[in-house]
N, C-alpha and C positions, 0 to 999 in steps of 0.2 A: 302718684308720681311715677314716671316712666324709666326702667332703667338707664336707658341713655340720660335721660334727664337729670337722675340723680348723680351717674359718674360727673357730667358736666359740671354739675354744683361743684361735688367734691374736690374735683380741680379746681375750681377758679379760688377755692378756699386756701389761704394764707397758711403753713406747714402750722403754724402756733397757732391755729384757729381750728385746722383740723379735730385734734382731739377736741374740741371744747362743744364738737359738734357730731361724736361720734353717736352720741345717742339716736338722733335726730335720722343719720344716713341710716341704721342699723333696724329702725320701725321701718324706714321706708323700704330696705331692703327685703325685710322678713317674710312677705309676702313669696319671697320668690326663692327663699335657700332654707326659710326655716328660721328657728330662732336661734341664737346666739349665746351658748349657754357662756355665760362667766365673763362675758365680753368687757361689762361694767363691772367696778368693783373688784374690792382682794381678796381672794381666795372664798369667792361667794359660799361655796359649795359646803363651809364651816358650818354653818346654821343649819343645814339639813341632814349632817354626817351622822347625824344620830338616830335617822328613821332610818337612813338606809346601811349604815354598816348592820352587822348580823350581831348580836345579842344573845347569852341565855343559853347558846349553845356549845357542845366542845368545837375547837379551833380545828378547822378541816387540814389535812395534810398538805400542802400546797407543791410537796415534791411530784405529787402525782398531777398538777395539774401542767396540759404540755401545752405551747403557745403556740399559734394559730399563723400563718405567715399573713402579715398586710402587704398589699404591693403598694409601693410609691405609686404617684398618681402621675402619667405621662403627661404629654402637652392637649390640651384640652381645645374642643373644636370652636369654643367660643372665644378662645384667647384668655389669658391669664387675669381678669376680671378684678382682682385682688393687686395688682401692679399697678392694675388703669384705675384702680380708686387712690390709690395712695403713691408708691413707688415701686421699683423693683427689690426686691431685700436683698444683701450683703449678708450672704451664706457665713463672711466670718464674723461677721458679727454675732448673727442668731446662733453660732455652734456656742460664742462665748455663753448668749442669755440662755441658753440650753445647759449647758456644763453649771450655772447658776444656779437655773432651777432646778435640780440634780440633788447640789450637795445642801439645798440649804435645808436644815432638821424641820422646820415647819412643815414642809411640803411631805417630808418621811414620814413625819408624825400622821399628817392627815390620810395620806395612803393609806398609814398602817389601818386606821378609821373605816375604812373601804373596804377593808381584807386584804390589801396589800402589803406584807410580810416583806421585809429586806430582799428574798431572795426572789419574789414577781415584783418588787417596785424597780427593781435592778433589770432585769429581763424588760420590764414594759417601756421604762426609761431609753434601754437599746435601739426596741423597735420603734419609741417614738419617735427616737432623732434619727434612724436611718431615713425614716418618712418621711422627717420633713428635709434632711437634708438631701433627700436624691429625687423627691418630688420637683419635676418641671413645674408644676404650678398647683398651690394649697388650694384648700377651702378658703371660702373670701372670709370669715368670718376670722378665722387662725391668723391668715395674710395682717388681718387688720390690725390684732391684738399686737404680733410681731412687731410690725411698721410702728406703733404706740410704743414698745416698751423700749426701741431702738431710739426714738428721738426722747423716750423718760415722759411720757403721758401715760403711762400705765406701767403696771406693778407685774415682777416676774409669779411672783403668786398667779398674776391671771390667765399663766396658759393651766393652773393646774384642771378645771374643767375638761377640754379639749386631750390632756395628757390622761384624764380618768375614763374619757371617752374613747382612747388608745386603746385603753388597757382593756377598758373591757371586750373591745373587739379579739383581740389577742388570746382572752381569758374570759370567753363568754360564763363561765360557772359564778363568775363575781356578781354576775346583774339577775341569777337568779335562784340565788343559794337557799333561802327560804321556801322555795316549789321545792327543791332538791331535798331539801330536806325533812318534807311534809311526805315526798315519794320514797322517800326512802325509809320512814319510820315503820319501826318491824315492832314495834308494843303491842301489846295485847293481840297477839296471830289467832285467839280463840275465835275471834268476830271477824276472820277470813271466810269462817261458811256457817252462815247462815243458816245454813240446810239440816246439819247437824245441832246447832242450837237450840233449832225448833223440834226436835227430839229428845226426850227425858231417857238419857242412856245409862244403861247398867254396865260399869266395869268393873269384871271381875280378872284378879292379876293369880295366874297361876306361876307359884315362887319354887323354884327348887336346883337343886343342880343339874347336870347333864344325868340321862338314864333314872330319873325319878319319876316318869312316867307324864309330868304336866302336860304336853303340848299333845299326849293319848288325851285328857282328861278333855280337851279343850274340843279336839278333834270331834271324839265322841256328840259331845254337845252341836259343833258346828253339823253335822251327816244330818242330828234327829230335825234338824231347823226344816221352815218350810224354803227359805232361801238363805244364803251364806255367801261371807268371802273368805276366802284364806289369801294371809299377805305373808308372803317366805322372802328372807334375804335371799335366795340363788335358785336360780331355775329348775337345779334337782327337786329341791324341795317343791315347787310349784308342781312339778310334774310329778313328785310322788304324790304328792294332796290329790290332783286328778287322777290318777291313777285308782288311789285305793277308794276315792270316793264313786267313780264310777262302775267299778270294781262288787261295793257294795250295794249298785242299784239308784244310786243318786246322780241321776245327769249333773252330768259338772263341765263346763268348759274350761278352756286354760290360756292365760293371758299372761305372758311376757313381754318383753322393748322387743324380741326376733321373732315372736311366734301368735298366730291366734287358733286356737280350736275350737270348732263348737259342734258339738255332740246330737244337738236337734238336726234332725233330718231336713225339716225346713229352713235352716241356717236362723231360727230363731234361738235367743239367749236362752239358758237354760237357768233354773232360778239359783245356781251355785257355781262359784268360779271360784278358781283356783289362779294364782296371781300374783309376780315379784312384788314386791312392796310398792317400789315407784308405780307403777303400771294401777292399782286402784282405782276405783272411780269413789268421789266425795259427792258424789252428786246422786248415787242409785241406790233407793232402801233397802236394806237386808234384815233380816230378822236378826242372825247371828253374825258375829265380826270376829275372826280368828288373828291378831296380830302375833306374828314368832319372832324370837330375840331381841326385843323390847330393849334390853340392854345398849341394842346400837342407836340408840337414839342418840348416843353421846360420840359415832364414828365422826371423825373432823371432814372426812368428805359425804356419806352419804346419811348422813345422821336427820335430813329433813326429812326425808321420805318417812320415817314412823314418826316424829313428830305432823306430819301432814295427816298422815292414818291414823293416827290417836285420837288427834282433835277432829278430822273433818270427815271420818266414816259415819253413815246414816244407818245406824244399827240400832235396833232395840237394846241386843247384847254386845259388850265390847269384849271380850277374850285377850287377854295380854298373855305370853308364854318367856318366863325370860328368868334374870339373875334378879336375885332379893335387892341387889344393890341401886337395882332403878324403881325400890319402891317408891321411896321417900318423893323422889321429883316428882313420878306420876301421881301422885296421891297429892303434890303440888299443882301439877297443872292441872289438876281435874276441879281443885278445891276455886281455880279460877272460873271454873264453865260451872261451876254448882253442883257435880255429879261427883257422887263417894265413891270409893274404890275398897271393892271386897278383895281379901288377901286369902288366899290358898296354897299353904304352903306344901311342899312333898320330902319326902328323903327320899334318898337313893334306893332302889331295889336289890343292887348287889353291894357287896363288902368289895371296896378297892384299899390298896396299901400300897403305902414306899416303901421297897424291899431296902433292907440297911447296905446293900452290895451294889456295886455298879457291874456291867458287861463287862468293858475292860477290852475284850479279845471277841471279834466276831465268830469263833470258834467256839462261842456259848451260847450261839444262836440259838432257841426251842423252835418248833412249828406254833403261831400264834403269833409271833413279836410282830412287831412295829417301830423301823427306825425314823423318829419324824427330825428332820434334818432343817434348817431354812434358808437354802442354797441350792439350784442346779447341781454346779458341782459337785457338791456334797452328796447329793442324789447319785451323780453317774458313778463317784467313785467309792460309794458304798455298794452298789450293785456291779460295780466290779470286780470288788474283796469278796461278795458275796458269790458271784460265782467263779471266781478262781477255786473255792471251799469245794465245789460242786454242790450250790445247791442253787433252788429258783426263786426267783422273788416278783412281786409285782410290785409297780411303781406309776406313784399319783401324785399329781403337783398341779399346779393352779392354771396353768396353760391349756393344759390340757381339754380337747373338746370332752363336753359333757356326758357324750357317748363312748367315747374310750376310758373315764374314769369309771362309769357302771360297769364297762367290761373287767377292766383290774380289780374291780372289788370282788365282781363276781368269781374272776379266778381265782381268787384269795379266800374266798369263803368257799370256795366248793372244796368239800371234805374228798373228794377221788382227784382233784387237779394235785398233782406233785409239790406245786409252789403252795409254799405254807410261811412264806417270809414276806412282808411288806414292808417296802422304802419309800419313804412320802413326806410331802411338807405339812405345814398348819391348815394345809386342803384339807384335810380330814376331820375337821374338828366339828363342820357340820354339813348336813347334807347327805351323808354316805354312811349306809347298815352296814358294820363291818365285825367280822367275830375277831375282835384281837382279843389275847394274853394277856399280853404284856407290851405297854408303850415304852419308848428305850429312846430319851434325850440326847440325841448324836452333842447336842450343842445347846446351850442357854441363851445366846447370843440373837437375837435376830434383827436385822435390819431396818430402820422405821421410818417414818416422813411425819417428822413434827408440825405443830398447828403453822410453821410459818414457812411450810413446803420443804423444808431442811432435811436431810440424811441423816439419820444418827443410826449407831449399834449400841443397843440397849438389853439387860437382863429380859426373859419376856415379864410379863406383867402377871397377879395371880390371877387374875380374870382369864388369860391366854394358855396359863399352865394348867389350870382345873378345867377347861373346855376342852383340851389333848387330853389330860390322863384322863379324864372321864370317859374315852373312847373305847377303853378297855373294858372286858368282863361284862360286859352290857347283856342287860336281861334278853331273854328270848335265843342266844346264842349259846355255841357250845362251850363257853367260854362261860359260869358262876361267879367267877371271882376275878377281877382285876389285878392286876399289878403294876407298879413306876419305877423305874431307875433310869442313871444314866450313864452312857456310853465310858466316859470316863468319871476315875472315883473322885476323883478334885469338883466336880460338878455336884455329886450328889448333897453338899451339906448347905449347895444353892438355894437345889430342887426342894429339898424340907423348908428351907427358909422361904419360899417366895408359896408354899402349896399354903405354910402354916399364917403365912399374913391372912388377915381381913382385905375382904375386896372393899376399895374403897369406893365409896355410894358417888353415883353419878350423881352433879351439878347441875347440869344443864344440857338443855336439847338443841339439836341445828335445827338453822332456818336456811334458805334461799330463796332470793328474788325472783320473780316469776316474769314471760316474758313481754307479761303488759306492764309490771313496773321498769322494767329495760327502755322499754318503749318509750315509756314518759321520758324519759331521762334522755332518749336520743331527740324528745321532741325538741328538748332545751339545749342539746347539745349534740346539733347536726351534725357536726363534721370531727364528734373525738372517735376513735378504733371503738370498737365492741370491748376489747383489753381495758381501754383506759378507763371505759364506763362502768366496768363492773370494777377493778380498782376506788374510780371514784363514789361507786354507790357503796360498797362497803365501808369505804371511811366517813362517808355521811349516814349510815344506817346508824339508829336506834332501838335498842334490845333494851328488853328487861333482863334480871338478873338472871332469870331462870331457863336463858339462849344464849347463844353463839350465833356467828352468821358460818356455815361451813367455807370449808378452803375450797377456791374455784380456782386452782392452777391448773388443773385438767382445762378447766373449760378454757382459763385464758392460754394457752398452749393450741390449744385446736382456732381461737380467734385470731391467733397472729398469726398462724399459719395459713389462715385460709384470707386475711385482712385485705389482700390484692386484689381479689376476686369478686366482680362486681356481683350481689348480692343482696335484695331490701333485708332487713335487718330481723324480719320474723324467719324467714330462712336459715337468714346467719346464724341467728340462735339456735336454732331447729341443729342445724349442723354441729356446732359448740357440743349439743347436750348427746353428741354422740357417744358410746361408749366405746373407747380405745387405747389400746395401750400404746403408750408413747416412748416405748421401751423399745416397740417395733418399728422400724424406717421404712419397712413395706406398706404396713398399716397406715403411717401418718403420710405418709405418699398417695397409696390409697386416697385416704379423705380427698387429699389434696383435689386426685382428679376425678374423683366425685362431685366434687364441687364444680370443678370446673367446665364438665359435661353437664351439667347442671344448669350452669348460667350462662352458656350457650343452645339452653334450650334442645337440648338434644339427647333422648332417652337413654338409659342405660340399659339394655334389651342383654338376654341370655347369650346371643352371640358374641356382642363385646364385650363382655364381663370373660366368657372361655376362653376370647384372644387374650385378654389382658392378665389374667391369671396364668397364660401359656399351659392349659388346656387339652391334652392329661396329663397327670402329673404322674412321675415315676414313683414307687417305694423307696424309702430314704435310702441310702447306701452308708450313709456316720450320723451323727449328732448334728451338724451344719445343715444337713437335709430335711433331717427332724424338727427342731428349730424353724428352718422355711417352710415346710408344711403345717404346721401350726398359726403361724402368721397369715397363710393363704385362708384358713379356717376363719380366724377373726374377720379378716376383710371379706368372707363370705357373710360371718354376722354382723358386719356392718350393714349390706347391702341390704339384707334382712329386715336390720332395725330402721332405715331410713325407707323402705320400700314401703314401710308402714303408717309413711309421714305423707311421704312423695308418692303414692301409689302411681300417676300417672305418667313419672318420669323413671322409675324402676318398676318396672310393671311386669317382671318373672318371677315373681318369689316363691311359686309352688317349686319351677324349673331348678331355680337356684338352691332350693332345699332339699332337691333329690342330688344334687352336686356336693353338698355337702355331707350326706349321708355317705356317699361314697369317698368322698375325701376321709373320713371318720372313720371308716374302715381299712383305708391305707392306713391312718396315722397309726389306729389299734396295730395291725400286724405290726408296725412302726417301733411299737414298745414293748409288742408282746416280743422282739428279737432283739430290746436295748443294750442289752450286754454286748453281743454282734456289732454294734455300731460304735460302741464305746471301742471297743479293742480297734476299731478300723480307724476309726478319729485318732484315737492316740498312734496307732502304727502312721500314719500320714501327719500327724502332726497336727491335726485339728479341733485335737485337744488334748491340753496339761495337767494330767491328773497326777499328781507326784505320790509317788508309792512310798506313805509315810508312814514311819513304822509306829504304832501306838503310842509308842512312849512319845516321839514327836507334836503327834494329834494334841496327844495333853496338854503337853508343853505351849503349843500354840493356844491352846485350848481355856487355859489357864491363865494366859499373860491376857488375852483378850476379855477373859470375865475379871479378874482381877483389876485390869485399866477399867472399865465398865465401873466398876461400882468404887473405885477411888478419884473419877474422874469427872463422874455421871454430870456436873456441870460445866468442864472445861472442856467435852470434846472438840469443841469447832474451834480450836487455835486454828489461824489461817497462818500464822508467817514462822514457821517451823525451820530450823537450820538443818538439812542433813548431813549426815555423815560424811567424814570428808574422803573415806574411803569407800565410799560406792563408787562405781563406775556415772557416765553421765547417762544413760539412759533408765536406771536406777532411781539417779536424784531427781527427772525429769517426773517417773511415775511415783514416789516417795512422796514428791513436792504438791503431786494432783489427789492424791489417798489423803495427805493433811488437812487440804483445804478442802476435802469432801466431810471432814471429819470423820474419815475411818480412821486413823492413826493418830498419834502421838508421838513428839520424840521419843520416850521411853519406849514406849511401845516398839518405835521402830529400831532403836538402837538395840532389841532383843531378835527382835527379828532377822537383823543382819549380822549378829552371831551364830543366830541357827544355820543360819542359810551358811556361814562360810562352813560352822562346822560340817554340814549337810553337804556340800562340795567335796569336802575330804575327805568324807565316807563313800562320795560316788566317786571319785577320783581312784581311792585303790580297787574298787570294781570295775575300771575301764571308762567309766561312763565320763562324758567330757563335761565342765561347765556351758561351754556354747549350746551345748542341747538343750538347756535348762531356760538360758535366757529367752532363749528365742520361743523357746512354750511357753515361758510367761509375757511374752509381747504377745504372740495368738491367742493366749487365751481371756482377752479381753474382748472378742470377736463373739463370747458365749455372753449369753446372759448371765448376770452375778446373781440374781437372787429372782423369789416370784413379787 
């Protein structure tokens, strides 16, 4: 039967006879629009709602899923096909049978059936009736049902087909939650390689604290192999591995995300390499497997990388170097691959001790110490009490390029250089030979990013206080014997308390998505953000007990940033897994137009990289200059790390690493004259170091460990009342420190006693309140912590 043919029927048929004969139009139809789901019948869809809603699994977050714009459908070149079979529709009418089928519970109920939740049946219901109400002309098949339910020949139940077919256009993750959920299952990560499987591997876990020799024991072992890898958390360390392995006659290359060396003359591999964690290969046999700080397998962001290297290195030998406290897992997850885990424990080589005395007054500085602070600030305005004293000090913090922190150590341990004082953050806990004394707790306090990307300030943990004091009195140095205290004496009965806990045994190891499971996931779901995808594979992922999926707020921070940017999605990723700190607006700028040079196909060559960095760069002149040349570093090792991805679109990186070297040199003179720059920031005002007298330190010092461990679960009050006697630019920044969870009303209503009493003190020395304010509105322009 011929279209024409069939509308003619349809019309010459009597309005009461129509329906009696929709069946009939709707076969004859079908040939030419398809089928007609739900056309007949109420609420068909009932009888099948049980194969296809999702079962057996946890209920997906549905806050994350984002809904998809439909366009109403304009005037159509054939003419409205759906009018010419039956009538025109009365919009008020269909808004009524719409607002019907809406509220009535059956239709909720079944949704809910679907994976449709109150808060997507609400949303899909929106987009259905703006559809149909601002559509020139429907689907003939919807047309029909309308027209039916308007003269009472069919049941509102029967647009729910067509409104399930809404919905899932809206919310494609509904039609294929079961794929998603199969790509997303992260159970059993052992049978990720194969390669290692098919090798009967020996792990042996060398157990001990810091300076007990283990990761010597391991070393040793890895040198006598015929081939080896060494996997370091940080590139110091990779680069001492190569070092001292080549050092000893073992070609060894060296492999980091910024760097490759390779030692064969022929630019062939050498049978030994030296290598960040991430950076490993799961794929190339080695005789010997060196993995170091085994322990971060539990870090909430980079915690996959040793679980990746655990399970998927092709070693004879596996070498673990780390805290006792990651026995137990690992001797878990191995008990999964079928391979035992030897345990080799060590003690310490030297005697360390908590002396019963705190500092107190940096006027009892010795040559040896170590103030390890966790703050910038804290950094600059120790080293500027320190040399007001007249003495010198070197200073090392996390920013810092990797080559200016081996120069400060080196100052610091040469026995003829003058500086015999070191001011440094938790930088030093590994990576860096250094002959301290005696390590000295400016603060117990330090800053953290909980599993759910959240700020808190927290006591440090003893995993993080026994990895610092252990820094001390370290064998091989001139230094026998260790010592710990801290700065102030309120702190020290902390320090006992947090050295003398038990470190608590790590649970569980990270995983992360790799980016052919991304892939899949954009197969099914073209057009959600890279953000929303890794959002939603997280909340569809499947772990056993003994994982986590790590926090990818780095990554999704770099995906939304760069999400404008046209991009195929292996790229995207490529770009995401950059490493940068998003602390810096140059850096995340950077990427930016990284990208964007990128997907205009247009190299980034050593010429525009020197215009874009503005190309030579001066020697700092304060702390603000410091700071920017620091940042120019990173966005140097961006360049670097993606040169290595993109070789043919950054294509200088030998150029760009002689650029860097001399940057690195600027920076060093940079800090080898920080004191210099501190006095000139503060004389211009570009920075607030407020010259507090000890007893203050305390006092601050104190209210802040004291809220910490009375509070330790309510720090994130968001809706805090302040003070009614702050000024209003006070309560503005008062109101943003709350809801960061740095603060507390208590906390803060001690605070602003100090502070006034601290104004009356500087008031009868001349000194105005306005000077003060206005430092601490500047000094938010520094970075607060590493």
């Amino acid at each position: 039967m011929s279209l024409p043919r069939c509308a003619l029927l349809w019309a010459w048929l009597p309005a009461g006879r129509q329906a009696g004969h929709l069946a009939a139009v709707c076969s004859a139809l079908r040939p030419h629009f398809g089928p007609f789901p739900g056309a007949l019948g109420r609420v068909p869809a009932v009888a099948t709602a049980s194969s296809s809603a999702s079962g057996g699994s946890k209920a997906p977050n549905t806050s994350l899923f984002v809904p998809l714009t439909v366009k109403p459908q304009g005037p159509s070149a054939d003419g409205d096909v759906g009018a010419e079979l039956t009538r025109p529709l009365d919009k008020n009418e269909v808004k009524k049978i719409l607002d019907k089928f809406y509220k009535r519970k059956e239709i909720q109920k079944l949704g809910a059936d679907y994976g449709l939740d109150a808060r997507l049946f609400h949303q899909a219901f929106i987009s259905f009736r703006n559809y149909i109400m601002q559509s020139h002309s429907l689907d003939v098949d919807i047309h029909i049902v309308l027209n039916d339910i308007c003269f009472s020949a069919a049941h509102v139940d029967d647009l729910f087909p067509f409104f399930l077919r809404h919905a899932k256009q809206i919310f494609p993750v509904l039609e294929c939650k079961d794929d998603l959920r199969k790509i997303s299952d992260l159970r059993i990560p052992p049978n990720w390689y194969p390669e290692a499987r098919a090798v009967q591997r020996k792990i042996i876990f060398h157990s001990g604290p810091t300076n007990s020799g283990k990761t010597y024991h391991a070393i040793q072992k890895y040198l006598s192999a015929k081939s080896g890898v060494y996997c370091g958390p940080l590139k110091l360390l990779a680069h001492e591995i190569f070092e001292k392995s080549n050092t000893a006659g073992v070609p060894c290359d060296l492999v980091t995300g910024e760097e490759r060396v390779t030692v064969e003359p022929d630019g062939k591999q050498a049978g030994h390499v030296a290598c960040t964690v991430e950076m490993c290969s799961v794929t190339t046999p080695y005789e010997v497997a060196v993995i170091d700080e085994i322990q971060m397998i539990r870090d909430p962001a980079r915690g996959w990388a040793w679980t990746r290297a655990l399970l998927g290195l092709c070693a004879e030998e596996v070498h673990l170097c780390g805290e006792s406290a990651a026995i137990d897992l690992v001797t878990e997850l191995m008990y999964t691959t079928g391979e035992e885990v030897e345990v080799r424990s060590y003690e310490r080589l030297t005697p360390i001790s908590v002396l019963n005395h705190a500092l107190e007054s940096l006027d009892n500085l010795r040559p040896g110490d170590c103030i390890v602070c966790f703050s910038k600030n804290d950094i600059y305005s120790v080293s500027r009490q320190i040399e007001i004293r007249g003495l010198e000090s070197a200073v090392i913090y996390g920013s810092l390029p990797p080559g200016t922190k081996l120069a400060q150590a080196k100052k610091f341990n040469d026995p003829d250089d003058p500086c015999k004082i070191l001011v440094a953050t938790d930088a030093i806990g590994m990576g860096l030979n250094l002959s301290i004394r005696r390590i000295i707790f400016y603060s117990l306090i330090k800053p953290s990013i909980n599993e759910k990307g959240e700020k808190e300030l927290e006591p440090i943990t003893t995993s993080q206080a026994l990895q610092i004091a252990g820094r001390a009195g370290r064998y091989s140095t001139q230094f026998k014997e260790g010592e710990v205290t801290t700065m102030n004496r309120e702190d020290l009965g902390l320090l006992k308390e947090i050295l003398n806990r038990p470190v608590d045994p790590i649970r569980a190891a990270g995983l992360h998505p790799t980016a052919e499971q991304i892939e899949m996931f954009a197969y099914h779901l073209p057009d959600t953000t890279l953000s929303n995808l890794i959002d939603i594979f997280v909340d569809f992922s499947q772990v056993d007990g003994q994982y986590f999926v790590c926090n990818m707020d780095d990554f999704k921070f770099s995906a939304e940033l760069i999400q404008h940017i046209p991009l195929s999605l292996r790229v995207r990723y490529v770009f995401c897994t950059a490493p940068i700190n998003k602390k810096q607006p140059f850096v995340c700028s950077s990427l930016l137009q990284f990208a964007r040079q990128y997907s205009r196909n247009e190299p980034l060559t050593f010429a525009w990289l020197r215009r874009y960095i503005k190309w030579p760069l001066l020697p700092p002149k304060n702390i603000k200059d410091l700071v920017d040349l620091e940042a120019v570093h990173d966005v140097l090792d961006l360049y670097l790390w993606l040169s290595y991805r993109f070789m043919d679109m950054f294509p200088d990186a030998s150029l760009v690493r002689h650029l860097q070297k001399e940057l690195d040199g600027i920076i060093q003179d940079g800090v080898h004259n920080i004191t210099k720059l501190i006095k000139i920031s503060e004389t211009h005002k570009l920075l607030n170091l407020q010259s507090l007298s000890t007893g203050s330190q305390s006092r601050l010092s104190e209210t802040l460990k004291g809220q910490a461990r009375r509070t330790r679960s309510t720090k994130r009050e968001s809706k805090a009342t302040e003070p009614p006697s702050c000024s209003a630019g006070e309560r503005s920044l008062a109101s943003r420190l709350v809801q960061q969870g740095l603060l507390t009303p208590d906390m803060l209503k001690q605070l602003e006693q100090e502070w006034l009493t601290q104004q009356t003190e500087q008031g009868k020395e001349g000194t105005g309140s306005g000077t003060y304010s206005k430092g601490t509105r500047r000094r938010k322009k520094e970075p607060d912590s590493e």
